[in-house]
N, C-alpha and C positions, 0 to 999 in steps of 0.2 A: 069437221073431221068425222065419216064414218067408223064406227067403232064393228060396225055387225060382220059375223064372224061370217058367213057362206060367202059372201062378194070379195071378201080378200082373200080367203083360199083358194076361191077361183083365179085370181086376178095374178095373186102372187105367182103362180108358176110362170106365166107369159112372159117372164122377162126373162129367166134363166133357160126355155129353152128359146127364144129368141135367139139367145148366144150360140145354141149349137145345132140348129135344124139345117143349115148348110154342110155341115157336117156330115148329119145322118143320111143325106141322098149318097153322098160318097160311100160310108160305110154298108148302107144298107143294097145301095151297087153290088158292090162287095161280097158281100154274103150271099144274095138271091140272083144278080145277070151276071156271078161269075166275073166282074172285074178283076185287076188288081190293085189294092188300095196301097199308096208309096208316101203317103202325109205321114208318118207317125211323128217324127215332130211337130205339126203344127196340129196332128190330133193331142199332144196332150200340152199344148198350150188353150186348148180349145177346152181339154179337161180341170185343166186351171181356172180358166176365168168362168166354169159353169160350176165350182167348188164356190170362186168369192162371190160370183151373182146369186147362189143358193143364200150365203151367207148373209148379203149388206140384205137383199131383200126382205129375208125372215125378220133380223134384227131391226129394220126398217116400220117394218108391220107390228113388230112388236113393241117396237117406242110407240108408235100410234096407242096400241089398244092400252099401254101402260098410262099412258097420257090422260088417256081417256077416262082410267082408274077402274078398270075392266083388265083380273090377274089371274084371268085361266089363260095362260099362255101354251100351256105346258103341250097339249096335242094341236092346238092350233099352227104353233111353228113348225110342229110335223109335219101337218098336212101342206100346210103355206107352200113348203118347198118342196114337197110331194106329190105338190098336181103338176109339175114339170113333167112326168111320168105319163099321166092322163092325157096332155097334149102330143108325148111322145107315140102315145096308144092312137089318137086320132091320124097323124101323121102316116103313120106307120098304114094307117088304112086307106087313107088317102093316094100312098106309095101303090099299093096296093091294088088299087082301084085304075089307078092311070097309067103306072109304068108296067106292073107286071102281067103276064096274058098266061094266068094258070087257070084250067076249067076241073082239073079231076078233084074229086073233091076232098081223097086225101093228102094232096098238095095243100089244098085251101086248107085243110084241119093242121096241118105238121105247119104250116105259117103262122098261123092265128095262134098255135100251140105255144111256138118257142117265142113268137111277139109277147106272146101275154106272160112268159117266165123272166122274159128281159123288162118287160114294164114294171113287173113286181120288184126284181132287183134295184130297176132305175128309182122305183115309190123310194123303196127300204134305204137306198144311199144317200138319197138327197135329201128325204126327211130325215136321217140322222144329220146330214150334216146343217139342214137348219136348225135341229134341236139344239144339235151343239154349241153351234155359236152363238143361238139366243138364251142357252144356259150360260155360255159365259158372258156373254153381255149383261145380263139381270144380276148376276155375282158378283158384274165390275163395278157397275151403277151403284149398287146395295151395299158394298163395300166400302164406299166411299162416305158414305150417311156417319152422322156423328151422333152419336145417343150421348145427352148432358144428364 
């Protein structure tokens, strides 16, 4: 069982935006070739399941490192489900690269601009909601201990 902390914060984001990068071509349609986007139900069942995949995964990462007996948890769960965001930032450029044909370069700067205000949003939400649930997870664990 690796314990070291840079290969899980990488790793950990991969699976919560797994859940939703079908998603962001839709929305990201949406927003930059002017579609119109008609899912919003099934966008926030989509917002659902990238809240619990934020969640089992952190908590997941974090029984490891506790296991391991390694208890700086505390910015690691941040990050864990934070780099969902990083991926979202790669993607985004990827879109970017292949779907859209913008050359002026303040088109490319007002892109890049509001990508990088939504990725920091996307860091800021998903790292709290790993904190959270790996705070209450370590509360539930520890609650249960019996001191004689």
């Amino acid at each position: 069982m690796c314990s070291r902390a840079l290969p899980n914060i990488i790793t950990g984001g991969i699976l919560p935006f797994g859940c939703i990068f079908i998603q962001l071509f839709f929305i990201l349609n949406s927003i930059w070739a002017h579609e119109y986007y008609y899912l919003f139900g099934f966008l926030l069942a989509v917002y659902i399941i990238l809240i619990l995949t934020c969640s089992e995964t952190t908590i997941l990462l974090c029984y490891f490192h506790l296991c391991a007996e390694d208890y700086h948890w505390w910015w690691r769960s941040f990050l864990t489900s934070g780099t969902t965001a990083a991926y979202f930032f790669l993607y985004s450029v990827y879109y970017f690269v292949s779907k859209l044909e913008i050359s002026d370069g303040t088109s490319i700067f007002l892109y890049f601009g509001y990508t990088l205000m939504i990725t920091f949003i996307l860091f800021l939400f998903t790292g709290t909601v790993g904190f959270l649930s790996c705070f209450w997870f370590v509360r539930k664990i520890y609650s249960v201990i019996k001191v004689e």
